[in-house]
N, CA, C and O atoms as CSV, one atom per row, in Angstrom:
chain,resi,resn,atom,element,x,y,z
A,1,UNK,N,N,-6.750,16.377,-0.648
A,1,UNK,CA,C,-6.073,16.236,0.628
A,1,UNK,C,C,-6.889,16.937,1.707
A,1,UNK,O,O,-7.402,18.046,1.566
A,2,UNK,N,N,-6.953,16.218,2.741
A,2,UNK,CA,C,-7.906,17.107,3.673
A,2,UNK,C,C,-7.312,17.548,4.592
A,2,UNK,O,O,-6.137,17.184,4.606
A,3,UNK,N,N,-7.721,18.445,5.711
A,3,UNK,CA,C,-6.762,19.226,6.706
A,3,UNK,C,C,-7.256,18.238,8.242
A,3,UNK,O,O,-8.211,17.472,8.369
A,4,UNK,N,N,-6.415,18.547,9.037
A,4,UNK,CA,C,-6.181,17.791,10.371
A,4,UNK,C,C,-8.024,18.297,10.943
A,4,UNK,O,O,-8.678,17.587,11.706
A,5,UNK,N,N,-8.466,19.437,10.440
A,5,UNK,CA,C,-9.674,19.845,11.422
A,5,UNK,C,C,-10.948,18.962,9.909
A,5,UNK,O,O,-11.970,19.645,9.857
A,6,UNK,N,N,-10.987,18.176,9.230
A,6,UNK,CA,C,-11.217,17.762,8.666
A,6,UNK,C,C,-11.902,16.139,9.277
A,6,UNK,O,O,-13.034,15.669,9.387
A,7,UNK,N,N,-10.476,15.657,9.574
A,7,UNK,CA,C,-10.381,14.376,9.917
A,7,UNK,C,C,-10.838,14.445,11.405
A,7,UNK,O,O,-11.895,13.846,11.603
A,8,UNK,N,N,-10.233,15.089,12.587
A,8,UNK,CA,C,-10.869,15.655,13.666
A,8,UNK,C,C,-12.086,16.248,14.059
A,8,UNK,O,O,-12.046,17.470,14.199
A,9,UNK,N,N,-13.216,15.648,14.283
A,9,UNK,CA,C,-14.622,16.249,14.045
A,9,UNK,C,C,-14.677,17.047,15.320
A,9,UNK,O,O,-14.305,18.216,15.427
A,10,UNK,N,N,-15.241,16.203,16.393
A,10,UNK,CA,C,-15.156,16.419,17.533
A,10,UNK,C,C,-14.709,16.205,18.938
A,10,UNK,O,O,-14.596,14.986,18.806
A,11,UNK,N,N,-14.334,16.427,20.286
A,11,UNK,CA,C,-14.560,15.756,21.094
A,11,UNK,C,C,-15.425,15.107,21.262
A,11,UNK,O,O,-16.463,15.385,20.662
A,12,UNK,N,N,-15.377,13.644,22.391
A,12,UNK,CA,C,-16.998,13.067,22.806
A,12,UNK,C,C,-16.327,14.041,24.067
A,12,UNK,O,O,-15.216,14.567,24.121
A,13,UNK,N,N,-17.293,14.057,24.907
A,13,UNK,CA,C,-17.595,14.474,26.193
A,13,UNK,C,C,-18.545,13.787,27.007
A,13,UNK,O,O,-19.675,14.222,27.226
A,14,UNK,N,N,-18.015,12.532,27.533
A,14,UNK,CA,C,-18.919,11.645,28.032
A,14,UNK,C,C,-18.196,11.669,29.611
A,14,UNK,O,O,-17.060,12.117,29.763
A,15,UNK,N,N,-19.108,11.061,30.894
A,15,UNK,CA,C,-18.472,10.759,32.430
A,15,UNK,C,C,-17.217,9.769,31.965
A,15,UNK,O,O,-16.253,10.106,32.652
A,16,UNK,N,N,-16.953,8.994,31.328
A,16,UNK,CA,C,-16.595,7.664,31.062
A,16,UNK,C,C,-15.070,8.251,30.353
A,16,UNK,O,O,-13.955,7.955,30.783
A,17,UNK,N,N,-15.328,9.062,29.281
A,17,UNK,CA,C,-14.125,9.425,28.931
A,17,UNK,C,C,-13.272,10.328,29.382
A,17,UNK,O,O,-12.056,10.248,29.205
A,18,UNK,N,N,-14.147,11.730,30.314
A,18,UNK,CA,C,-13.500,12.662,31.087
A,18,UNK,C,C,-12.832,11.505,32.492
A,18,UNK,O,O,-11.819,12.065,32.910
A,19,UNK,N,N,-12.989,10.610,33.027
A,19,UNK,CA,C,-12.026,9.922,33.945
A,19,UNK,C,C,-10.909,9.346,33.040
A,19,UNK,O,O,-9.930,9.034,33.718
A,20,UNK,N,N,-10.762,9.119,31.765
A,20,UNK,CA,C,-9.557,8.497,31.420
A,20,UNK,C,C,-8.518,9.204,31.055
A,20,UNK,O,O,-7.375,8.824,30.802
A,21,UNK,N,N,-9.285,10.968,31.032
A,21,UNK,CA,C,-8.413,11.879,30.763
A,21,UNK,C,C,-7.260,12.076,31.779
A,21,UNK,O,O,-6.081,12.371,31.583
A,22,UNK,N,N,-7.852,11.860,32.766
A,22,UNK,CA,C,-6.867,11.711,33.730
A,22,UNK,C,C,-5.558,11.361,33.847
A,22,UNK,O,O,-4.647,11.847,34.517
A,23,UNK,N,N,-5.640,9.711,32.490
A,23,UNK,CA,C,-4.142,9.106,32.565
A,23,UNK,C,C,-3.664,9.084,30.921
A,23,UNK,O,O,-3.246,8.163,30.219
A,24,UNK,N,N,-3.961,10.755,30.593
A,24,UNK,CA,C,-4.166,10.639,28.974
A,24,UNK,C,C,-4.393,10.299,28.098
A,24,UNK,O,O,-3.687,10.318,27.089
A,25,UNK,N,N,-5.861,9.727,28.275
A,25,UNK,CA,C,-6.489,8.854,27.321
A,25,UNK,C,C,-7.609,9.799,26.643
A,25,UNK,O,O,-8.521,9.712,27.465
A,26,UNK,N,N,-7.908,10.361,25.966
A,26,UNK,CA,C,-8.927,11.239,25.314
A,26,UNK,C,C,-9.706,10.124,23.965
A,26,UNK,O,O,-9.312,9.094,23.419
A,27,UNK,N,N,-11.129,11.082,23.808
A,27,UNK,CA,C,-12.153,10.102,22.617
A,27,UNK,C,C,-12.640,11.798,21.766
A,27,UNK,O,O,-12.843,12.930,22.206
A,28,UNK,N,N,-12.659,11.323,20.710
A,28,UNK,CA,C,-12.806,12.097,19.694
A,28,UNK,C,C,-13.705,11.374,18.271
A,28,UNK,O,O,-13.513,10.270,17.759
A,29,UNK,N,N,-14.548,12.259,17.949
A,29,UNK,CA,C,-15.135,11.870,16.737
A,29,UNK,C,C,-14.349,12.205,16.041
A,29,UNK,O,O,-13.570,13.125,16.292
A,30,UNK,N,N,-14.366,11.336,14.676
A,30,UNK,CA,C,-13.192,11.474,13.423
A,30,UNK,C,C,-14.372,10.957,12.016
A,30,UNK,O,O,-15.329,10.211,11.806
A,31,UNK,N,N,-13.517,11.921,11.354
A,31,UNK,CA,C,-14.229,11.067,10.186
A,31,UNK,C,C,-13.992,9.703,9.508
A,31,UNK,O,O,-12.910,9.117,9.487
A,32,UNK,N,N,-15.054,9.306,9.000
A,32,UNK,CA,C,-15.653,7.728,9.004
A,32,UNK,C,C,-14.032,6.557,7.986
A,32,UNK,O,O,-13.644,5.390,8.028
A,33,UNK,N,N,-13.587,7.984,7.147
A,33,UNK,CA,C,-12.477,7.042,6.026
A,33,UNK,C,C,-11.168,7.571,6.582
A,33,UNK,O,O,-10.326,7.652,5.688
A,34,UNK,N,N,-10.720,7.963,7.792
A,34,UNK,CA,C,-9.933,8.333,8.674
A,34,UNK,C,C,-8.947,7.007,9.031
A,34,UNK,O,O,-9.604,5.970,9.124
A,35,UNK,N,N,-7.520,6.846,9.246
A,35,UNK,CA,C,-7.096,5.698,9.297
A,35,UNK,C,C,-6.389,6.241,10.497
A,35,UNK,O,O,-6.459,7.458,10.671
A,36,UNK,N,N,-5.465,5.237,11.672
A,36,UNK,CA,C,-5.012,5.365,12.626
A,36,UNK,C,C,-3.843,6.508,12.311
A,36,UNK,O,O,-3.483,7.235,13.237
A,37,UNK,N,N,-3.219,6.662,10.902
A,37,UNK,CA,C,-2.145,7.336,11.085
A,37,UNK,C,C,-2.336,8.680,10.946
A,37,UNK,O,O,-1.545,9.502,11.411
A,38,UNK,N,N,-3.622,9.054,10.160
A,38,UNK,CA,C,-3.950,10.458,9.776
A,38,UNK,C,C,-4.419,10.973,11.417
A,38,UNK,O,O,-4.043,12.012,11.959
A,39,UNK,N,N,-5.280,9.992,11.970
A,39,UNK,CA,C,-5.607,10.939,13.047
A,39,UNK,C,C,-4.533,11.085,13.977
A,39,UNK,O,O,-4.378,12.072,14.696
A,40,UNK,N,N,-3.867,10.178,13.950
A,40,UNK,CA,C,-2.722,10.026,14.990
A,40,UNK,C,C,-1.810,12.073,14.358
A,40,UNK,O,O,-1.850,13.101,15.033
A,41,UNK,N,N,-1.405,11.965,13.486
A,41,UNK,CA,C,-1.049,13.227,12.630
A,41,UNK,C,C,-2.239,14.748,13.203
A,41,UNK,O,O,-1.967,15.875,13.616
A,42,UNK,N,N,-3.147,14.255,13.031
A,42,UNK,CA,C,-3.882,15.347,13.332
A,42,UNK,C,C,-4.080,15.726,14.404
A,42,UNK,O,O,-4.251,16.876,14.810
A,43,UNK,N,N,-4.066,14.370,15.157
A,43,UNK,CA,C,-4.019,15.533,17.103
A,43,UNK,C,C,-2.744,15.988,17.372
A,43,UNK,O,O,-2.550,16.892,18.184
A,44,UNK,N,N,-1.751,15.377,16.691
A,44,UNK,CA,C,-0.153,16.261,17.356
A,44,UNK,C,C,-0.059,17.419,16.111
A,44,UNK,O,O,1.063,17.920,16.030
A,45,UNK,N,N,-0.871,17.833,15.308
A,45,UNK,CA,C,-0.564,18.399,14.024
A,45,UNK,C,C,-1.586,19.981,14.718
A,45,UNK,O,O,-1.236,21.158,14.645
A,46,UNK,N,N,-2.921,19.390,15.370
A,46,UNK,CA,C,-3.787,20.614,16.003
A,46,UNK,C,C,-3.519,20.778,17.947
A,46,UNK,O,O,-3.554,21.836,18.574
A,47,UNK,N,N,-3.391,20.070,18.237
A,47,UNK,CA,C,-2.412,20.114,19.591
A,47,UNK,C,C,-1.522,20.242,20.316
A,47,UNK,O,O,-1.446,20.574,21.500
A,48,UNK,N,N,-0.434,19.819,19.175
A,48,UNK,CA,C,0.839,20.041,19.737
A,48,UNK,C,C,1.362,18.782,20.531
A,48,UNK,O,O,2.558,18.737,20.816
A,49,UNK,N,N,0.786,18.085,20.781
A,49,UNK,CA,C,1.329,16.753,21.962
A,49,UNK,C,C,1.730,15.369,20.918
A,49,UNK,O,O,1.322,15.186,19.771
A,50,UNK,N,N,2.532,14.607,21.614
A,50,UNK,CA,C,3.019,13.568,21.273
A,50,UNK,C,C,1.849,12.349,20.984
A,50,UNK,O,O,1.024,12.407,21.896
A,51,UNK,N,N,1.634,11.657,20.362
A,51,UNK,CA,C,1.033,10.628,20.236
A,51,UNK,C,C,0.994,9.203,20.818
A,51,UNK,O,O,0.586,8.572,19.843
A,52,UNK,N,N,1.153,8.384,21.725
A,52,UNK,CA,C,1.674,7.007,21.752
A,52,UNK,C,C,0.636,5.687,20.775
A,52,UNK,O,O,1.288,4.781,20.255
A,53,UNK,N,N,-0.691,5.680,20.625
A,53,UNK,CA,C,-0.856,4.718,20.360
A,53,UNK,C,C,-3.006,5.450,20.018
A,53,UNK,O,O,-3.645,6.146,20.806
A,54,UNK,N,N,-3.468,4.941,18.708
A,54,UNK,CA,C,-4.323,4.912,18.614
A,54,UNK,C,C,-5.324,4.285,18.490
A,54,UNK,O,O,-4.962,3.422,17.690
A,55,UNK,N,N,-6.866,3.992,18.821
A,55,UNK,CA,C,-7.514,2.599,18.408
A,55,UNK,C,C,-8.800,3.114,18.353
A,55,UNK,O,O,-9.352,3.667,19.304
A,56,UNK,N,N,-9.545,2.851,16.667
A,56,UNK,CA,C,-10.898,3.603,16.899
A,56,UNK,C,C,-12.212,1.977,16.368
A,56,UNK,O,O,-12.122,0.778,16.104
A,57,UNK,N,N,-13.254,3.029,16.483
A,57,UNK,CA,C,-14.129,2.218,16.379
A,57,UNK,C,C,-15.427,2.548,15.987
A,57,UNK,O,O,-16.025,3.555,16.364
A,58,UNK,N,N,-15.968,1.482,15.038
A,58,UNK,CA,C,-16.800,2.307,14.298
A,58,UNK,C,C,-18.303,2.039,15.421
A,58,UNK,O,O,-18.548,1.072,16.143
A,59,UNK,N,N,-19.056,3.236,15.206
A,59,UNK,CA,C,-20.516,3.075,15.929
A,59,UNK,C,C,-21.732,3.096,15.375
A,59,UNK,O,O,-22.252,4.174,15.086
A,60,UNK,N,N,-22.296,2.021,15.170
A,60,UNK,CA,C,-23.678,1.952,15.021
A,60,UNK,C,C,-24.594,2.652,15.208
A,60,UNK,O,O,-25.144,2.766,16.304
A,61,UNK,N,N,-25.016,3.412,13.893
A,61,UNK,CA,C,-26.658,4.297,14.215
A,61,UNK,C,C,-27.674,3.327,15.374
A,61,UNK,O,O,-27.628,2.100,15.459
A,62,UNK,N,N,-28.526,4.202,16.163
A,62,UNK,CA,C,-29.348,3.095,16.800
A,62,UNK,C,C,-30.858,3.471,16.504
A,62,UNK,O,O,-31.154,4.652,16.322
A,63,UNK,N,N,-31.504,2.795,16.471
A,63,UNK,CA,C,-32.989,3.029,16.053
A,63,UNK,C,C,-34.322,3.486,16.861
A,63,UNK,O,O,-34.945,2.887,17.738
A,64,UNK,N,N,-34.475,4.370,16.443
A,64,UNK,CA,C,-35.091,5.444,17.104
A,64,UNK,C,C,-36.902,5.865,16.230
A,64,UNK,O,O,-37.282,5.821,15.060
A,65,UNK,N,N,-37.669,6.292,17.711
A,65,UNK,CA,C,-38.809,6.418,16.701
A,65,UNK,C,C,-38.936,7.512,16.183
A,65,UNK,O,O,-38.073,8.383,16.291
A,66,UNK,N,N,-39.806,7.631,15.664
A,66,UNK,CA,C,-39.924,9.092,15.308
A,66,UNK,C,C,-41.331,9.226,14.590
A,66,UNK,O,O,-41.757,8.631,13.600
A,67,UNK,N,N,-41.981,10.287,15.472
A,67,UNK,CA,C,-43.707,9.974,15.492
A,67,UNK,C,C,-44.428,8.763,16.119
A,67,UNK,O,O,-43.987,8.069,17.035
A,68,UNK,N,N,-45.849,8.592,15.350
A,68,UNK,CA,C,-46.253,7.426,15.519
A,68,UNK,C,C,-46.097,6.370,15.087
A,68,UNK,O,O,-46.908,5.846,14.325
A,69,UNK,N,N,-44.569,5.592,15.642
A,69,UNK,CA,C,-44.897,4.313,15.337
A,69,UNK,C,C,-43.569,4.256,14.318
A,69,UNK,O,O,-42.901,3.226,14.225
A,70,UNK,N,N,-43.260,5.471,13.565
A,70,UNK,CA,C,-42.558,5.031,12.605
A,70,UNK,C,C,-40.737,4.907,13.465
A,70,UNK,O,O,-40.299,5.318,14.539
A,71,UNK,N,N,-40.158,4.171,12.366
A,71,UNK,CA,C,-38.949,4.043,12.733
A,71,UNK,C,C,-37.706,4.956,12.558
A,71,UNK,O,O,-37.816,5.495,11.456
A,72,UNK,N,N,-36.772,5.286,13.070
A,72,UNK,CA,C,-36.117,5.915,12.064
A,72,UNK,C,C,-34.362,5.361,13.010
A,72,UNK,O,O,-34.116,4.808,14.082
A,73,UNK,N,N,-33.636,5.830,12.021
A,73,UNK,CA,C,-32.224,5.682,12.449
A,73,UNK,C,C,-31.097,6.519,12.834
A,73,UNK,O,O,-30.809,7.310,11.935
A,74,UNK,N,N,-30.324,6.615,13.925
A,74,UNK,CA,C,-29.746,7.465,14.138
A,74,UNK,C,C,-28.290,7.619,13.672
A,74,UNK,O,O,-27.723,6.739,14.321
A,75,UNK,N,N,-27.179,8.345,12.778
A,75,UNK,CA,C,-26.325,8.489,11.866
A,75,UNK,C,C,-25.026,7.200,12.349
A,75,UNK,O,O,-24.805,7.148,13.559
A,76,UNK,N,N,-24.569,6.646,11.837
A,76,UNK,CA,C,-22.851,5.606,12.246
A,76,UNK,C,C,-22.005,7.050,12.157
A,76,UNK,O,O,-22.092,8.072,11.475
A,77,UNK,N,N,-21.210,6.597,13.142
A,77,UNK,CA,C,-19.864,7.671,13.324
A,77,UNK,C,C,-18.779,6.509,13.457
A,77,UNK,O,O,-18.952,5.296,13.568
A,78,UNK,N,N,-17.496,7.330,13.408
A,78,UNK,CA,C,-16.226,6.814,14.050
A,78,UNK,C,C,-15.520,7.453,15.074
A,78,UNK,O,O,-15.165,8.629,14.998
A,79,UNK,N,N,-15.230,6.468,16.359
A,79,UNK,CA,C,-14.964,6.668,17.275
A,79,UNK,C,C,-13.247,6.586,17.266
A,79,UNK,O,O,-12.729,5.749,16.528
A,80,UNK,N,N,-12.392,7.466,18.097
A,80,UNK,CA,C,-10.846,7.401,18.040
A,80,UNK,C,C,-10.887,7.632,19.854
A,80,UNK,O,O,-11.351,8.586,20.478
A,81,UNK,N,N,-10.251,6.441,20.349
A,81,UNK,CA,C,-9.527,6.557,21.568
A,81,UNK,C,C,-7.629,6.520,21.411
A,81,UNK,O,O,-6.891,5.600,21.058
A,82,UNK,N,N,-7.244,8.275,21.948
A,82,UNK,CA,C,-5.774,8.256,21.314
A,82,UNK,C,C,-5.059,8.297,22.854
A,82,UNK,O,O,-5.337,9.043,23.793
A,83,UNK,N,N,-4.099,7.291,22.775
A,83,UNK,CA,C,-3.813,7.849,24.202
A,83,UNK,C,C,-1.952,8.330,23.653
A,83,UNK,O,O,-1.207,7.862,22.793
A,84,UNK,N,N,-1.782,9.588,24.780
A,84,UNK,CA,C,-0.509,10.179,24.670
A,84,UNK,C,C,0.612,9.869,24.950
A,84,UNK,O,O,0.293,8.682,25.023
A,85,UNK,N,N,1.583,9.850,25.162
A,85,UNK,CA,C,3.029,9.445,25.676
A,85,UNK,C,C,3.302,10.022,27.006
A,85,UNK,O,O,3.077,11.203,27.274
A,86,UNK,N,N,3.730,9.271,27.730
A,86,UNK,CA,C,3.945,9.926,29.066
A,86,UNK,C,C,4.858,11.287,29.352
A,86,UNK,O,O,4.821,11.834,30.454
A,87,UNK,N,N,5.583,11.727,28.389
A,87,UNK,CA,C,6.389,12.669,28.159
A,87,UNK,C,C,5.704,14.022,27.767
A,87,UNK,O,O,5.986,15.193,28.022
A,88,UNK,N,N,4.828,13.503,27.142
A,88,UNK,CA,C,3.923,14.669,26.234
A,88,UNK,C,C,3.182,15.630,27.264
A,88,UNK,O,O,2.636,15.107,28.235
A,89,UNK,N,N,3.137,16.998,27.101
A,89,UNK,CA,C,2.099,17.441,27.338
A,89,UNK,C,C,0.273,16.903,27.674
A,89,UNK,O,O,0.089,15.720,27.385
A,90,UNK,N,N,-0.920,17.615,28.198
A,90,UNK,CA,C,-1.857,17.298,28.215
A,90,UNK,C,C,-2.319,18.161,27.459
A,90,UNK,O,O,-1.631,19.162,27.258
A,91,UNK,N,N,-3.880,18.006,26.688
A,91,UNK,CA,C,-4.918,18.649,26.163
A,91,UNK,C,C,-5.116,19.838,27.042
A,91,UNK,O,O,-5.281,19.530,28.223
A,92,UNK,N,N,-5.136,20.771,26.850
A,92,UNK,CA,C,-5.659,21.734,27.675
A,92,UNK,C,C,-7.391,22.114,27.410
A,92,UNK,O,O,-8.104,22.660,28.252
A,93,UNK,N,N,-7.773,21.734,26.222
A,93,UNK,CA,C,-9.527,22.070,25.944
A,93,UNK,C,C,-10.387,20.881,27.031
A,93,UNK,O,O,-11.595,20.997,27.239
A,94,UNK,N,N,-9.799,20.097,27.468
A,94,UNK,CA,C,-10.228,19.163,28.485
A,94,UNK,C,C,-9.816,19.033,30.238
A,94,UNK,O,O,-9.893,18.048,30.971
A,95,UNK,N,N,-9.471,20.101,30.467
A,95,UNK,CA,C,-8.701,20.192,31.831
A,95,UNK,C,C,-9.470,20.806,32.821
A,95,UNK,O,O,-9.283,20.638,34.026
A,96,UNK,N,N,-10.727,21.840,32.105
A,96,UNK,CA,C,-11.723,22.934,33.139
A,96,UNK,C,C,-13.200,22.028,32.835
A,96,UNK,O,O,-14.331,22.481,33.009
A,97,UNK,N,N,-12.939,20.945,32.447
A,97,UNK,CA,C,-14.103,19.876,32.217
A,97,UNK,C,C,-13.921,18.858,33.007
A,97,UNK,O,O,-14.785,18.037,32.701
A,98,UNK,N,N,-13.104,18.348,34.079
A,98,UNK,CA,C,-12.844,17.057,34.361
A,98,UNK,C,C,-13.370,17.567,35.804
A,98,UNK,O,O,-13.424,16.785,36.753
């Protein structure tokens, strides 16, 4: 069984996702065998806030050189866009970032 900081890797911290924070939409790395309900569990389980609706997506390593000439690849992750309930609280680790 794994724990909520398990399944929860990281924030992203991108321009793109700090504006959606705005209308409680946050992006988070999760791990890759992670399903909508565990993470959904794990941000109100390490946060405290309500959940409304989750949708992730997996991302393609992209290919990268490395040295002369040779190729190499950069790791697949999984992406989680969770957005909150209008009732809920906000993230506070994202509020002195926006």
């Amino acid at each position: 069984m794994s724990t909520a900081y398990d399944i929860i890797i990281r924030p992203v911290i991108t321009e793109r996702s700090m504006s959606a924070a705005q209308d409680k939409k946050y992006v988070f790395e999760v791990a890759p065998d992670a399903g909508k309900i565990q993470i959904k569990e794990a941000i109100e389980e390490i946060f405290g806030v309500k959940v409304a609706s989750v949708n992730t997506m997996n991302v393609r390593g992209k290919r990268k050189r490395v040295g002369a000439g040779r190729q190499g690849v950069t790791k697949s992750w999984k992406k989680a866009y969770v957005r909150l309930k209008d009732d809920s609280k906000t993230i506070e680790f994202f509020e002195g970032i926006v």
